[in-house]
Structure formats: structure tokens, C-alpha cells
One Martini backbone bead per residue (centre of mass of N, CA, C, O) as a GRO file, in nm:
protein
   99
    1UNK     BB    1   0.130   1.968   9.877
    2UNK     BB    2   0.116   2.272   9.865
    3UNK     BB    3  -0.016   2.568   9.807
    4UNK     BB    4   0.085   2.831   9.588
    5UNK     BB    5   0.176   3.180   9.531
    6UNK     BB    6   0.084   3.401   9.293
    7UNK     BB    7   0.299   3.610   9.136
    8UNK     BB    8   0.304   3.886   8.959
    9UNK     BB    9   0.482   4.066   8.714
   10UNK     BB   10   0.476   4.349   8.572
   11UNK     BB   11   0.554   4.223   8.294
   12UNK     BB   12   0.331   3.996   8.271
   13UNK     BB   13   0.087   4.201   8.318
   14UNK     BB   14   0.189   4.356   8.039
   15UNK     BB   15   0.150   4.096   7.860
   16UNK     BB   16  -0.122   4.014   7.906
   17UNK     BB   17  -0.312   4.252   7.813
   18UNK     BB   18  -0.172   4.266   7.559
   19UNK     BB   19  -0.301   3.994   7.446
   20UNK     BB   20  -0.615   4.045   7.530
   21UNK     BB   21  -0.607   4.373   7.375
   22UNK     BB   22  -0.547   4.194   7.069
   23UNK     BB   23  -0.809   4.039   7.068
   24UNK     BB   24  -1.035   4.200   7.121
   25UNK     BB   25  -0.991   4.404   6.883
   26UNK     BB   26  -0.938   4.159   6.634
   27UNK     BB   27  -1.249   4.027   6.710
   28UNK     BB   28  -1.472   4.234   6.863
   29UNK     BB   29  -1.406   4.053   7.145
   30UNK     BB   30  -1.385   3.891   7.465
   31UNK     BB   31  -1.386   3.595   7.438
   32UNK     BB   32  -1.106   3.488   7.390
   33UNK     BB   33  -0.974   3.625   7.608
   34UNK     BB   34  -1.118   3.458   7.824
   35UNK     BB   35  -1.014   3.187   7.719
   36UNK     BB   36  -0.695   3.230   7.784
   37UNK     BB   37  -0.726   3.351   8.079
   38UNK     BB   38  -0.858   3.068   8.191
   39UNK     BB   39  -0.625   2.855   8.101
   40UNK     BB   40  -0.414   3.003   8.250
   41UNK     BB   41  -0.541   2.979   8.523
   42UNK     BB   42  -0.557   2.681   8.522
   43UNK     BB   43  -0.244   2.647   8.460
   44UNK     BB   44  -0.201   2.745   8.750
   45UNK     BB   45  -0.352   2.581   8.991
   46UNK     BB   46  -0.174   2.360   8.913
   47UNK     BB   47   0.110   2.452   8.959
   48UNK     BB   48   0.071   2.565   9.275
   49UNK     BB   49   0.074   2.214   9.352
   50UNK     BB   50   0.305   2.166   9.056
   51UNK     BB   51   0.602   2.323   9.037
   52UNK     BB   52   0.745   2.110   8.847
   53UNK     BB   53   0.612   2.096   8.536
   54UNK     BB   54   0.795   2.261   8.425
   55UNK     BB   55   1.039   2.379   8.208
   56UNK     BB   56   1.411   2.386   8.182
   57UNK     BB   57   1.621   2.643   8.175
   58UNK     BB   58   1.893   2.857   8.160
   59UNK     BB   59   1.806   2.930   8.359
   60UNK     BB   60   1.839   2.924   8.706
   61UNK     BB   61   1.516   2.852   8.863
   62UNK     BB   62   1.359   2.842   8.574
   63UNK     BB   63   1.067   2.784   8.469
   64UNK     BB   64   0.850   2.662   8.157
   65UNK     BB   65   0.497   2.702   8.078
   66UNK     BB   66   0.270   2.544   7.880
   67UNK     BB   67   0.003   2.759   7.693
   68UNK     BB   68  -0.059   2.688   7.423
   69UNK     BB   69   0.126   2.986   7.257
   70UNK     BB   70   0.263   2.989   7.543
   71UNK     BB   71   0.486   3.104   7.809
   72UNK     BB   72   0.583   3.080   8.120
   73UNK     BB   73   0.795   3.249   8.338
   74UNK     BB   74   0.891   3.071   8.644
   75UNK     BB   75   0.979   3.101   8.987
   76UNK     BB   76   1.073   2.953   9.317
   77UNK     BB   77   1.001   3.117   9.615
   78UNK     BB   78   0.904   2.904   9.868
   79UNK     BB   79   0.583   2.960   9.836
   80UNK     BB   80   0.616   3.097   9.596
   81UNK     BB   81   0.537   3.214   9.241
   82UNK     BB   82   0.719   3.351   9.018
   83UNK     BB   83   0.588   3.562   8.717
   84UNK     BB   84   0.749   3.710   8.501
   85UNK     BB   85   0.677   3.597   8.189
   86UNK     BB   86   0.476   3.600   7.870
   87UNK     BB   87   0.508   3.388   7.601
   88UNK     BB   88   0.498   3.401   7.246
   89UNK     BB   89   0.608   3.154   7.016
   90UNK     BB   90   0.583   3.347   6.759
   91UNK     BB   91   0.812   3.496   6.837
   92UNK     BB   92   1.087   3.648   6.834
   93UNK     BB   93   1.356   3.515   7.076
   94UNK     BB   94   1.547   3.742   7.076
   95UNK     BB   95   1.309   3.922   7.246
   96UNK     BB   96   1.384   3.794   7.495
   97UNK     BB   97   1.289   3.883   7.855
   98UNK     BB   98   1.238   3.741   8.179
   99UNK     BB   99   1.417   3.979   8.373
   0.00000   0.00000   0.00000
């Protein structure tokens, strides 16, 4: 199978940004948030070869890949995968918003 396009959503990129400049700040080093955003892309690399590895939500056609204590959730529409948002799996449910 082909290779697919990653494009991240606006809110994907400001939950990622979010999530690096909360350890950078809190570990007062910038080592940790490159390590999460590398393992990020390490399995976005994957996905975008297998985009189907990602597990079933509510929602159809969305689907979310679990990368450490975040899930991507993200949809495949032709050739391209949009990353809708990333969740930090420890915060409240309730407060998900995908699209």
C-alpha cells in the first residue's frame, strides 16, 4: 500500500505544541518533549504505510492510535490521513473534542 499524507488539524497542532511547552517548562528541559514528539512521529511513519492500525471510535470513520499516554485521533480521506487532535489519555473524557 502506498504511503499517505499526514496533515495535521489546527487543533492537533496547538494540543501538540501544548503538550511539548507543558514538559519543557515543567522539566525545564526541552529533552523530554523531543522524545515524545519523536515517538509521535515514529508512529505517525507507521500509520501513514498502515493506516489502519488505529482502533474503532464513536465517531465513523475516525480512528485513534494510541502513542504512549495520548491517543491521535485521526481519519483517512483518500490518499491523505488527517490528524484531527491529540489526547492525553489522563485528563477528563468528558472534555474530548475530536472534529
Amino acid at each position: 500500500m502506498a504511503k499517505r499524507k499526514i496533515i495535521w488539524s489546527h487543533r492537533a497542532k496547538i494540543k501538540l505544541i501544548a503538550i511539548l511547552e507543558f514538559y519543557a517548562e515543567r522539566n525545564k528541559s526541552k529533552a523530554y518533549s523531543a522524545k515524545i514528539f519523536q515517538r509521535i512521529n515514529k508512529e505517525l511513519a507507521l500509520l501513514s504505510k498502515q493506516p489502519d492500525i488505529g482502533i474503532n471510535t464513536d465517531i465513523d470513520s475516525v480512528r485513534g492510535l494510541i502513542v504512549d499516554n495520548y491517543i491521535l485521533f485521526y481519519e483517512l480521506i483518500k490518499e491523505e490521513i488527517i490528524v484531527h487532535t491529540i489526547w492525553d489519555c489522563r485528563q477528563n473524557p468528558e472534555d474530548l473534542r475530536i472534529k
